[in-house]
Biopython code that builds the backbone (N, CA, C, O; Angstrom):
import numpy as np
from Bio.PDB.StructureBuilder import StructureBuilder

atoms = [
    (1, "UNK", "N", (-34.851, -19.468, -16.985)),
    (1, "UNK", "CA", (-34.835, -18.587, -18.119)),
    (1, "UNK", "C", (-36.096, -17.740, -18.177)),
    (1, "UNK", "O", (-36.063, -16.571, -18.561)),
    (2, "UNK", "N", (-37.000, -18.238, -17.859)),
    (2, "UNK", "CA", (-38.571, -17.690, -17.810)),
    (2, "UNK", "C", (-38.383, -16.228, -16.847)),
    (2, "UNK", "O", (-38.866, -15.130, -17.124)),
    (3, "UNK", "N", (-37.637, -16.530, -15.789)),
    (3, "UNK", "CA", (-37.391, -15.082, -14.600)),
    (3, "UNK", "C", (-37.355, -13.687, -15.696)),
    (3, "UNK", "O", (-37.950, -12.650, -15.991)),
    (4, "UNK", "N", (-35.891, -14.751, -16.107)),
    (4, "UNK", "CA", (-35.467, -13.391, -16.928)),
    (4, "UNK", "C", (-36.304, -12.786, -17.669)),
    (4, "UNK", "O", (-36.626, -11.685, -17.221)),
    (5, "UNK", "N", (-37.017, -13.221, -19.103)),
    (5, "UNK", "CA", (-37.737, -12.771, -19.497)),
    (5, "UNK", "C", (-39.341, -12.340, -19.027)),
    (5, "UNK", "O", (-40.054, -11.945, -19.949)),
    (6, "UNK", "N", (-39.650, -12.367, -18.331)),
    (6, "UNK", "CA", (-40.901, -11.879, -17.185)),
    (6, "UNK", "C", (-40.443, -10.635, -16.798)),
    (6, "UNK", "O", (-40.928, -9.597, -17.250)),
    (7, "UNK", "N", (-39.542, -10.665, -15.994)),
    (7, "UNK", "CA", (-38.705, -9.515, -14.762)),
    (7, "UNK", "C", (-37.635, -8.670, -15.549)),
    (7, "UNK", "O", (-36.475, -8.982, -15.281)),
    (8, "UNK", "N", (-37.851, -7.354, -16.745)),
    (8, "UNK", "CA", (-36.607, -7.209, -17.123)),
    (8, "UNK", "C", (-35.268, -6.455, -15.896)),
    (8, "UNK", "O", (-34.093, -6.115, -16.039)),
    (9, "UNK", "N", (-35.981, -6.461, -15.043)),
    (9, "UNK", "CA", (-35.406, -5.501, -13.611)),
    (9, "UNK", "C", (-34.479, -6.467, -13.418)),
    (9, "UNK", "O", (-33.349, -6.029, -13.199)),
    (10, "UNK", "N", (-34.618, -7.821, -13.430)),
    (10, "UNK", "CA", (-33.836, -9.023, -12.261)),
    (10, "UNK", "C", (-32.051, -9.323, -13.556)),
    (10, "UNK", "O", (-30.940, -9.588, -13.096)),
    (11, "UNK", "N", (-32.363, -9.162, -15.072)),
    (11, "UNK", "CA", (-31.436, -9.114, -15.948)),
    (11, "UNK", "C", (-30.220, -8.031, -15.792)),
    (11, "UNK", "O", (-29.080, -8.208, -16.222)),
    (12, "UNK", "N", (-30.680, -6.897, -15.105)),
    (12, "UNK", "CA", (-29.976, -5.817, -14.592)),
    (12, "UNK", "C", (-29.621, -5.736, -14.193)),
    (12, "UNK", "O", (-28.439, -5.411, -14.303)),
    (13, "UNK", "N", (-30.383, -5.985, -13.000)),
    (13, "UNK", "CA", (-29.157, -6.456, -11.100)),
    (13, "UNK", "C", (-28.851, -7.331, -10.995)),
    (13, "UNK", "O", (-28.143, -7.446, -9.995)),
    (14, "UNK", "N", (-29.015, -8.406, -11.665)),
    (14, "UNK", "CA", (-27.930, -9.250, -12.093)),
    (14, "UNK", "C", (-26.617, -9.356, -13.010)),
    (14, "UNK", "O", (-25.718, -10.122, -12.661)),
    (15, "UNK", "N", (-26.495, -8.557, -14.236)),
    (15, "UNK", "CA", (-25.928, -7.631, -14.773)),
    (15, "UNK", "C", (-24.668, -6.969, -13.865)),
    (15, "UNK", "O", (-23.454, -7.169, -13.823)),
    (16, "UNK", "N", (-25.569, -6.112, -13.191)),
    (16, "UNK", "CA", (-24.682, -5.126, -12.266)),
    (16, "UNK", "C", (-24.172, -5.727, -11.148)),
    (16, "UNK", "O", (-23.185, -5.323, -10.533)),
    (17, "UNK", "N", (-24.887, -6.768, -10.855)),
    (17, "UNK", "CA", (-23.938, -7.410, -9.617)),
    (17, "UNK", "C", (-22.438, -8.020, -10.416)),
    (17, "UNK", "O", (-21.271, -7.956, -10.030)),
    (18, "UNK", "N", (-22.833, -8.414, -11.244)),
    (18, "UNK", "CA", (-21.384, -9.277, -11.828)),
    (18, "UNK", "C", (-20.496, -8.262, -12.109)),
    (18, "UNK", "O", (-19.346, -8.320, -11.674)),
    (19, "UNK", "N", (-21.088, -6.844, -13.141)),
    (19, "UNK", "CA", (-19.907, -5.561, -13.291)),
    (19, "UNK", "C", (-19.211, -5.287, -12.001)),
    (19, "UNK", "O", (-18.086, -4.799, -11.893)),
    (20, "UNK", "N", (-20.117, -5.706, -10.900)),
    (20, "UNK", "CA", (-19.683, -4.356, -9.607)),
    (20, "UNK", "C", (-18.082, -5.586, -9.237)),
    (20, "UNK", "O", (-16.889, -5.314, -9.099)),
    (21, "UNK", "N", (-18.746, -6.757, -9.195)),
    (21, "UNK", "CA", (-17.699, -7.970, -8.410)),
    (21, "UNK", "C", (-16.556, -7.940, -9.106)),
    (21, "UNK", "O", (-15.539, -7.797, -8.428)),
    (22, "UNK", "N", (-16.413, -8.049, -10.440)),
    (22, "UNK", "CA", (-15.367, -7.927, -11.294)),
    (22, "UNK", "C", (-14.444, -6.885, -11.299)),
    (22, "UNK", "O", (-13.221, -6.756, -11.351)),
    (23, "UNK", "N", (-15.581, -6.083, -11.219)),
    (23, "UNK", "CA", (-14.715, -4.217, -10.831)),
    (23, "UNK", "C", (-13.865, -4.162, -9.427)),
    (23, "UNK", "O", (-12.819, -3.516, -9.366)),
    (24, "UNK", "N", (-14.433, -4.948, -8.208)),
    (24, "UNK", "CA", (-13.840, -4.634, -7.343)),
    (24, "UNK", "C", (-12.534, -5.388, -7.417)),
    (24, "UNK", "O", (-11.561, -4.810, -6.931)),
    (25, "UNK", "N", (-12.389, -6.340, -7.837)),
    (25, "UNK", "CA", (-11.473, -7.033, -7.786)),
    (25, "UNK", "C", (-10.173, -6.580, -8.769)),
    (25, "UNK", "O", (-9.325, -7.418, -9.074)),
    (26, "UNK", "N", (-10.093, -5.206, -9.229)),
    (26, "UNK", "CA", (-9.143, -4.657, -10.155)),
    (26, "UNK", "C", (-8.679, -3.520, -9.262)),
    (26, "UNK", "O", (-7.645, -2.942, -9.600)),
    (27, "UNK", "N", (-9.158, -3.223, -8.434)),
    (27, "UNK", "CA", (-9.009, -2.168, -7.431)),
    (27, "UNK", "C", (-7.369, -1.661, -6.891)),
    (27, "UNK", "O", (-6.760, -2.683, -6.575)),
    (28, "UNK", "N", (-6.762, -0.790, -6.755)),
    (28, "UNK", "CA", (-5.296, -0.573, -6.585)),
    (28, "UNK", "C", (-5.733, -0.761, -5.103)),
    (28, "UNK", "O", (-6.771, -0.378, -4.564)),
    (29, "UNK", "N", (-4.694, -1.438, -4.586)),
    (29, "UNK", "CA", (-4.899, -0.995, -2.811)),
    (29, "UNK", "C", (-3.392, -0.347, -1.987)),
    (29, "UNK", "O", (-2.186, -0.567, -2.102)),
    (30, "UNK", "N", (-3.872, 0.154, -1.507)),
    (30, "UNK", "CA", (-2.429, 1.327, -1.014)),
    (30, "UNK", "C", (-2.903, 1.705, 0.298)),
    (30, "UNK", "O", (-4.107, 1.548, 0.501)),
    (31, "UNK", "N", (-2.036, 2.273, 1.425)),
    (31, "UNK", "CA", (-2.311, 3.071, 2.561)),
    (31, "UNK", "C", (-1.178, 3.907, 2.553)),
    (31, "UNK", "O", (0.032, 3.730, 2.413)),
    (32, "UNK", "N", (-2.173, 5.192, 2.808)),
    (32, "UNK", "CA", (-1.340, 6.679, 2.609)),
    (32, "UNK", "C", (-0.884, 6.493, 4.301)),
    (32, "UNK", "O", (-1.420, 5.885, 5.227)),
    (33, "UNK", "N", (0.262, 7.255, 4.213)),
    (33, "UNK", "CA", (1.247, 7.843, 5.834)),
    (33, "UNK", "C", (1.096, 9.210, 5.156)),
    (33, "UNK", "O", (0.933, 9.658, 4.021)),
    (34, "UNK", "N", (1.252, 9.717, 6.605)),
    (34, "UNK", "CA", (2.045, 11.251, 6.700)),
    (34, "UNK", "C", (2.629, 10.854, 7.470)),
    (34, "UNK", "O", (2.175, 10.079, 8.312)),
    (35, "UNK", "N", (4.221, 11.388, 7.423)),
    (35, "UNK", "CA", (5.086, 10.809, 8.030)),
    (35, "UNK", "C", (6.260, 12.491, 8.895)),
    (35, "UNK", "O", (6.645, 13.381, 8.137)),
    (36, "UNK", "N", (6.537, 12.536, 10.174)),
    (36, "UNK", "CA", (7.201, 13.682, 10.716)),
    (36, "UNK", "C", (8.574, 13.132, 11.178)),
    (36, "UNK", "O", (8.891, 11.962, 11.391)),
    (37, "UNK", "N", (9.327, 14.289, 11.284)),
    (37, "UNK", "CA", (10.645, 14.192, 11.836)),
    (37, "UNK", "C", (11.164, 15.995, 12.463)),
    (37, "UNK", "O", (10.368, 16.861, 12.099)),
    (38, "UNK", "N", (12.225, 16.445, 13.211)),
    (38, "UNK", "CA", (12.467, 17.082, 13.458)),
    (38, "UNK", "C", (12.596, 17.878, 12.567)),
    (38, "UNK", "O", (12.261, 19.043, 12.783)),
    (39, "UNK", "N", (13.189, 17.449, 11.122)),
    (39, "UNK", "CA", (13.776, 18.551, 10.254)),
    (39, "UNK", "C", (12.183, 18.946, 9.162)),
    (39, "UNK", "O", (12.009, 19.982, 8.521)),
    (40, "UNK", "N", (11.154, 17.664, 9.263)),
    (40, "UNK", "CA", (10.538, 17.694, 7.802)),
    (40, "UNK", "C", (9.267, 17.297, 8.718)),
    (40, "UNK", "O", (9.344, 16.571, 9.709)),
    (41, "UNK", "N", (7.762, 18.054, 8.091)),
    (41, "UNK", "CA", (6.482, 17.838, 8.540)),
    (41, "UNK", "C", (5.835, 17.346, 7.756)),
    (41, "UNK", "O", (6.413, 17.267, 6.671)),
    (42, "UNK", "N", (4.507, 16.810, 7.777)),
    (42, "UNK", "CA", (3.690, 16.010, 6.828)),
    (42, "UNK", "C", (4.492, 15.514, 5.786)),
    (42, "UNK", "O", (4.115, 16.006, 4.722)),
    (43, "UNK", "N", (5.477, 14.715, 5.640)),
    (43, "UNK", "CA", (5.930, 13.900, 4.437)),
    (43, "UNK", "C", (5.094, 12.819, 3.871)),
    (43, "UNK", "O", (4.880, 11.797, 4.524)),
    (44, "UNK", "N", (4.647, 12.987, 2.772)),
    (44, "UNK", "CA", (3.385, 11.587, 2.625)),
    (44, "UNK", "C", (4.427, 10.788, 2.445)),
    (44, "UNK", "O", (5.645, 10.964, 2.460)),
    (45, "UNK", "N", (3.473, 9.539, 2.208)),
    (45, "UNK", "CA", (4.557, 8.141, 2.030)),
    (45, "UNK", "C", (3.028, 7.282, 1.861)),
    (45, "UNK", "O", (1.901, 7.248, 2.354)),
    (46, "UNK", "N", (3.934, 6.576, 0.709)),
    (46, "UNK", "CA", (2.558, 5.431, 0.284)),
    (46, "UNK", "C", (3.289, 4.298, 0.245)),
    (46, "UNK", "O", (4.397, 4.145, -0.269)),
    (47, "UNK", "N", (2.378, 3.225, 1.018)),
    (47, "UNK", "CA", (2.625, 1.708, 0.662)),
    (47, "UNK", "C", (1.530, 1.019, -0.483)),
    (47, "UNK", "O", (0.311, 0.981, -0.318)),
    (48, "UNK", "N", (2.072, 0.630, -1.362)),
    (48, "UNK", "CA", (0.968, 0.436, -2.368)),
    (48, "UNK", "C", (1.829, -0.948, -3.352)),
    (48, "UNK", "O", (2.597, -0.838, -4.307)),
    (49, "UNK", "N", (1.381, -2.038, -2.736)),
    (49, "UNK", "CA", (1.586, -3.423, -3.157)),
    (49, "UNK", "C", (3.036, -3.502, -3.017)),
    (49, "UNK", "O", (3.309, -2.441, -2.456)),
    (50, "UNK", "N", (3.952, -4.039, -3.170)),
    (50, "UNK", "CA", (5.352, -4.224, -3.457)),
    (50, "UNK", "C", (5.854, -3.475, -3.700)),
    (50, "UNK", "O", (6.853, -3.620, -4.405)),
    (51, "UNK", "N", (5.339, -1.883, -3.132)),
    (51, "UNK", "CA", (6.193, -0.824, -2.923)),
    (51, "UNK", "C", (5.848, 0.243, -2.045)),
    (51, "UNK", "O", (4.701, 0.446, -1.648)),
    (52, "UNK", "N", (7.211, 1.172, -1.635)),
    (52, "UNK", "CA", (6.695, 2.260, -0.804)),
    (52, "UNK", "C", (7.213, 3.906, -1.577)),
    (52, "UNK", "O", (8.323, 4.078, -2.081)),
    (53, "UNK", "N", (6.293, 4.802, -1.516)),
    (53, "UNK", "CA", (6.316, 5.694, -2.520)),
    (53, "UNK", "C", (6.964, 6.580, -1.273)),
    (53, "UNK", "O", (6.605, 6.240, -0.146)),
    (54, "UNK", "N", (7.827, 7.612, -1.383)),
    (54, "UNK", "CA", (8.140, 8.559, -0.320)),
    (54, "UNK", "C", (9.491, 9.734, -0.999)),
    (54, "UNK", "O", (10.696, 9.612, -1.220)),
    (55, "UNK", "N", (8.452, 10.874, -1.148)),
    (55, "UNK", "CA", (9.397, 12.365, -1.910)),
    (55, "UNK", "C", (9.685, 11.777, -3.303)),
    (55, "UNK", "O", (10.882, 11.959, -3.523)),
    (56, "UNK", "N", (9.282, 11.346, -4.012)),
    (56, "UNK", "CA", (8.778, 10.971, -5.297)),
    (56, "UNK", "C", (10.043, 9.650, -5.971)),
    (56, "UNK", "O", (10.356, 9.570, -7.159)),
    (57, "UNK", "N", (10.467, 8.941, -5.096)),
    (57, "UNK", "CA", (11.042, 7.878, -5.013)),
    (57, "UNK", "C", (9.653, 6.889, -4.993)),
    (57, "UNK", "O", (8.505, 7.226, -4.703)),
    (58, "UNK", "N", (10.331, 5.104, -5.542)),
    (58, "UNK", "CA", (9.871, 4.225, -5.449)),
    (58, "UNK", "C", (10.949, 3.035, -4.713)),
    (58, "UNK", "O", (11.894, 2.408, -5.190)),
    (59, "UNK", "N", (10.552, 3.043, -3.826)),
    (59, "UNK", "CA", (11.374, 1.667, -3.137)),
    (59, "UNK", "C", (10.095, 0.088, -3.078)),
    (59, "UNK", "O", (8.900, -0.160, -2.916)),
    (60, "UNK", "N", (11.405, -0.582, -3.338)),
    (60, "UNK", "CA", (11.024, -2.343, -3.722)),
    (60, "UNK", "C", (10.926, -2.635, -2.326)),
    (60, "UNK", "O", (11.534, -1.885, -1.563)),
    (61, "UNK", "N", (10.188, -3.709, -1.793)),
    (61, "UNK", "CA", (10.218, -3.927, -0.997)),
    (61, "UNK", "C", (10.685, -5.135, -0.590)),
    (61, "UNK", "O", (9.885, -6.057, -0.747)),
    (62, "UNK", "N", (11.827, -5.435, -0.073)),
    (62, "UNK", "CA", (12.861, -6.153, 0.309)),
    (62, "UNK", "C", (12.877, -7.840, 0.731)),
    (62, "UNK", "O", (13.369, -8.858, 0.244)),
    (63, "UNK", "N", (11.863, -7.423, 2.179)),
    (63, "UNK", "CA", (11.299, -8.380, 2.676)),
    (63, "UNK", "C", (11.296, -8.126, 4.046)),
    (63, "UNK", "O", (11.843, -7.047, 4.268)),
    (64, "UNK", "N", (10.843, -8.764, 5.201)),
    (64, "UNK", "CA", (10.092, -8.580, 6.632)),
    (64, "UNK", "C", (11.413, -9.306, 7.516)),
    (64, "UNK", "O", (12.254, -9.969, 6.910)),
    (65, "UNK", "N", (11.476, -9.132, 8.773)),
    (65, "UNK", "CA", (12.185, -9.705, 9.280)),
    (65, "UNK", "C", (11.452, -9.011, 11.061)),
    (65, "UNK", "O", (11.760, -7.948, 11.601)),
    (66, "UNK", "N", (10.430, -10.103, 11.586)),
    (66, "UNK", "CA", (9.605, -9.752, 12.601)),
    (66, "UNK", "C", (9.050, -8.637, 12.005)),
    (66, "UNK", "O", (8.900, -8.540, 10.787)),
    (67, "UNK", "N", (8.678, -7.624, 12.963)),
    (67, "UNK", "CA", (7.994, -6.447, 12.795)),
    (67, "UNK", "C", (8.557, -5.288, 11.852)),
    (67, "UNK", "O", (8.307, -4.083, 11.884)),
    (68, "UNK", "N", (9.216, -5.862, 11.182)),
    (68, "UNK", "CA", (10.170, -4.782, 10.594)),
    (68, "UNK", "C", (9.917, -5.387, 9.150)),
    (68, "UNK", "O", (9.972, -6.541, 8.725)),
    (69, "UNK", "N", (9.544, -3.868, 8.408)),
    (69, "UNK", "CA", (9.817, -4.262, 6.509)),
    (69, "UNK", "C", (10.477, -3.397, 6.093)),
    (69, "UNK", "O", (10.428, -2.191, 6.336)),
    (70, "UNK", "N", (11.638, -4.410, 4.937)),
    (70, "UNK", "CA", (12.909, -3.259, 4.689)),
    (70, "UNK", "C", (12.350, -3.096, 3.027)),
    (70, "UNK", "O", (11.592, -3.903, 2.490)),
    (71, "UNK", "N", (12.955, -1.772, 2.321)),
    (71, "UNK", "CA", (12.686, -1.364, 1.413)),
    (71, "UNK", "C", (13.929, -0.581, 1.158)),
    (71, "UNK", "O", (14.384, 0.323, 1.858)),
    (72, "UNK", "N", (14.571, -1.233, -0.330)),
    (72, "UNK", "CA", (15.131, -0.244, -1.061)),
    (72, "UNK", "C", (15.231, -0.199, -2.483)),
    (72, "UNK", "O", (14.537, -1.099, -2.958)),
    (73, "UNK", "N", (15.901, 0.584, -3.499)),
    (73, "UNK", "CA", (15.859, 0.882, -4.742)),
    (73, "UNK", "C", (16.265, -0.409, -5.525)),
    (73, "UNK", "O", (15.586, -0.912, -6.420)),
    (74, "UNK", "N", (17.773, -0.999, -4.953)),
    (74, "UNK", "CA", (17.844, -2.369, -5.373)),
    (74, "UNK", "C", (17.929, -2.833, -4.233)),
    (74, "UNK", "O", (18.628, -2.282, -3.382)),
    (75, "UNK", "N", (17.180, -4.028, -3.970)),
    (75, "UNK", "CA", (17.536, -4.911, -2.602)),
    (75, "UNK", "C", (18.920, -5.653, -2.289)),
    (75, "UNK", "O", (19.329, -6.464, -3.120)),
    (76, "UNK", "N", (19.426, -5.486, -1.492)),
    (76, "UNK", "CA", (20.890, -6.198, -1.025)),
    (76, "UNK", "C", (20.557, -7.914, -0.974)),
    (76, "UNK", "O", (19.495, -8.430, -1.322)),
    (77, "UNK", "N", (21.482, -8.459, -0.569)),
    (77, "UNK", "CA", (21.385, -9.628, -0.375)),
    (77, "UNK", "C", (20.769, -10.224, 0.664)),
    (77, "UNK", "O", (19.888, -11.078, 0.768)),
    (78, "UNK", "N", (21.639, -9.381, 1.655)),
    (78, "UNK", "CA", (21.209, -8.945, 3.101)),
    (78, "UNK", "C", (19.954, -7.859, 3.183)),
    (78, "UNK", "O", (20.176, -6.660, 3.016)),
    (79, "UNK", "N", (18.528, -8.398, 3.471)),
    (79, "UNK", "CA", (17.559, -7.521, 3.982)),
    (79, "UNK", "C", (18.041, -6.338, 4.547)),
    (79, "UNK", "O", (18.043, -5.228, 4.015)),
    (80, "UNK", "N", (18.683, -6.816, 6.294)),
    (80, "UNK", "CA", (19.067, -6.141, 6.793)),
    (80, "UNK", "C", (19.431, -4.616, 6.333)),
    (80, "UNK", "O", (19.035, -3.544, 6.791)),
    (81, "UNK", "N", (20.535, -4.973, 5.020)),
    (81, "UNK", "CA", (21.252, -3.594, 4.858)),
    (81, "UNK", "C", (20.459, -2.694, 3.688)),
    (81, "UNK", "O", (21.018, -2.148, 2.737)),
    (82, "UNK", "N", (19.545, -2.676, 3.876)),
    (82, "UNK", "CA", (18.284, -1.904, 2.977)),
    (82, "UNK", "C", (18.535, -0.767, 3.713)),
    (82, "UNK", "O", (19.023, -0.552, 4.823)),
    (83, "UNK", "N", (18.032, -0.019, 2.729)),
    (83, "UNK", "CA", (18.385, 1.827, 2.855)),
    (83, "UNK", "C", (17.319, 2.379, 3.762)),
    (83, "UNK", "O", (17.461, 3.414, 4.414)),
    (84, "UNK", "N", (16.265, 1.637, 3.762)),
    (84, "UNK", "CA", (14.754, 2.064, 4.494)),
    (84, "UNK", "C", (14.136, 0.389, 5.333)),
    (84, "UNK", "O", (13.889, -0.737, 4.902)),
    (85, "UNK", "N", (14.091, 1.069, 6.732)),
    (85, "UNK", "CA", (12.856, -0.127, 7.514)),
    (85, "UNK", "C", (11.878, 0.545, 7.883)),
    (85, "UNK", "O", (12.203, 1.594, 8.438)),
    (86, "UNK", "N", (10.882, 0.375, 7.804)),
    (86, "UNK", "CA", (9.650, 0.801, 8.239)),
    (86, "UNK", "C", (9.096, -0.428, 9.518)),
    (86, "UNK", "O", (9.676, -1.511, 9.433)),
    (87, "UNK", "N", (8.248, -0.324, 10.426)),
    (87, "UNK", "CA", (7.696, -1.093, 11.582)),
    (87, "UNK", "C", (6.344, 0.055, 11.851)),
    (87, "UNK", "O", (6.121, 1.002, 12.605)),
    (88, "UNK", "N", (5.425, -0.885, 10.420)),
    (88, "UNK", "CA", (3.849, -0.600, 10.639)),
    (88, "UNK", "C", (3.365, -0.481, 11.867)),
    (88, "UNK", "O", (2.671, 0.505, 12.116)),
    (89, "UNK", "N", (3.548, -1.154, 12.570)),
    (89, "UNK", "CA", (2.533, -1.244, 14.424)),
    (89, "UNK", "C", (3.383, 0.220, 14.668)),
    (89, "UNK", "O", (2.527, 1.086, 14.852)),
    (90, "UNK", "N", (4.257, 0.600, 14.713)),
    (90, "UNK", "CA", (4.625, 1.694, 16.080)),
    (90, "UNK", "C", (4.496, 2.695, 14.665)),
    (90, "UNK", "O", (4.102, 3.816, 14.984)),
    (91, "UNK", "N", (4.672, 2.585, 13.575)),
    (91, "UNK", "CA", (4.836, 3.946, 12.635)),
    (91, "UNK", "C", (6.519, 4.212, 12.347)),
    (91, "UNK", "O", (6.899, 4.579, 11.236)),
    (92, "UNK", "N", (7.069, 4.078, 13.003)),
    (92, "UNK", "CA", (8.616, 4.480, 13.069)),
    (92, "UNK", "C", (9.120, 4.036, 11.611)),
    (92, "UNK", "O", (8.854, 2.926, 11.148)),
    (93, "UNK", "N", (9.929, 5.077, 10.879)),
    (93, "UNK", "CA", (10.844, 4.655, 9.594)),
    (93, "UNK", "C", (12.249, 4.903, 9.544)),
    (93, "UNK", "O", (12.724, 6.039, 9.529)),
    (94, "UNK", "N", (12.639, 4.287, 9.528)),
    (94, "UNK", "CA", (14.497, 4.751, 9.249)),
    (94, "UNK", "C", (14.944, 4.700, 7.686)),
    (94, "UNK", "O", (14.748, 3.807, 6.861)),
    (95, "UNK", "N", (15.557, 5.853, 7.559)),
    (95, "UNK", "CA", (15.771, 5.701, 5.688)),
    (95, "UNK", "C", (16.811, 6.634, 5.588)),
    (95, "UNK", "O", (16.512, 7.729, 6.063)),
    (96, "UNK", "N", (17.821, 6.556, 5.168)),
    (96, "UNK", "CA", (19.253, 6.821, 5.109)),
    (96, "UNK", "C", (19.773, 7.064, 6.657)),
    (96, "UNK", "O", (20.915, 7.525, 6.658)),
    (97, "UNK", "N", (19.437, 6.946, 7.460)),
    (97, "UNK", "CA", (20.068, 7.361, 9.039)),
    (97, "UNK", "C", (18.952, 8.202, 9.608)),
    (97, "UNK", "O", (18.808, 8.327, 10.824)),
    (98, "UNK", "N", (18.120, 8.808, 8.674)),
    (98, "UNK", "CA", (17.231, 9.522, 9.461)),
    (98, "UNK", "C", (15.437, 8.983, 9.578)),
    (98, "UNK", "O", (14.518, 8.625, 8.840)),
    (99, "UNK", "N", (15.712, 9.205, 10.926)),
    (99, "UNK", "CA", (14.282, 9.014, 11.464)),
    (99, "UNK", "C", (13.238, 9.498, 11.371)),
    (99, "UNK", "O", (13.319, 10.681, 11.700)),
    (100, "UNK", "N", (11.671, 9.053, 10.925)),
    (100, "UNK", "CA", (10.634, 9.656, 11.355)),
    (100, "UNK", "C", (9.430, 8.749, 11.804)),
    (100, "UNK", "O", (9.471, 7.521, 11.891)),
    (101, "UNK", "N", (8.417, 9.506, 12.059)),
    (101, "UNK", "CA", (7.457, 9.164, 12.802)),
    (101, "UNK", "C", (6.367, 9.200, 11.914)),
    (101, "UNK", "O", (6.038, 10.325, 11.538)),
    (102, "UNK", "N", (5.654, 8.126, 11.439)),
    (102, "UNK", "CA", (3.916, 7.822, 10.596)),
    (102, "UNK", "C", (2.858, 7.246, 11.302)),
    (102, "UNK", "O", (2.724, 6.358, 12.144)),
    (103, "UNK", "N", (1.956, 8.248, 10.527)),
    (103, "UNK", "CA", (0.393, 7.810, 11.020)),
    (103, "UNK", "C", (-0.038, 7.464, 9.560)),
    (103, "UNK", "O", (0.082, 8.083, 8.502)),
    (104, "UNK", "N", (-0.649, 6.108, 9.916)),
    (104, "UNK", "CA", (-1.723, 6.032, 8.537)),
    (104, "UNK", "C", (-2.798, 7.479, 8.229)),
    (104, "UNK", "O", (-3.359, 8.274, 8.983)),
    (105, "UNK", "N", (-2.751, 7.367, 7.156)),
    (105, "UNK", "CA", (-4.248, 7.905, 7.063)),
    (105, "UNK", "C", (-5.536, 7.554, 7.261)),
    (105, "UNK", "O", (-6.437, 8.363, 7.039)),
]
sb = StructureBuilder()
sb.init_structure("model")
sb.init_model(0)
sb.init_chain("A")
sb.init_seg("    ")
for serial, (resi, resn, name, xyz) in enumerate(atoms, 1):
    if name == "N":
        sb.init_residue(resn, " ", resi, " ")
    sb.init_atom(name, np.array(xyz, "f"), 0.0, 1.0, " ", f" {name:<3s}", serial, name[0])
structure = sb.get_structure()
């Protein structure tokens, strides 16, 4: 107790260490795509917790099956028959029949 009152500097950054830790831990976490296809260029697309944002849609995200995560508006029973798979490692998305190609940001 003595620190504290001696050092008013050490009450501060101590202070601020606890604001900063608390703060980080409220943090949204997301990774932006731009995503291409023959017909359409830079399409963003966000994955951001238990969802993927893409042309101002929100898709649920389904569940994984190997390298593959399916996403749609309501999830089927069947993963499988989700409207959208995405496969993070190569970028590739399929979402109504049509294909494109993502890079993280």
């Amino acid at each position: 107790m003595m620190l504290f009152s001696k050092m008013p500097y050490v009450r501060i950054i101590v202070g601020a260490s606890i604001f900063l830790s608390i703060s980080a831990c409220e943090r949204d976490s997301y990774t932006s795509w731009t995503c291409n296809s023959p017909e359409e260029h830079k399409v963003a697309m966000v994955l951001r917790k238990a969802q993927m944002e893409f042309k101002g849609s929100k898709l649920d995200y389904c569940g994984s099956l190997g390298p593959q995560s399916y996403f749609d508006k309501t999830c089927p029973a069947r993963i499988e028959q989700s409207s959208t798979i995405f496969s993070p490692a190569s970028g590739l998305m399929r979402i109504n029949g049509q294909e494109l190609n993502c890079a993280a940001l």
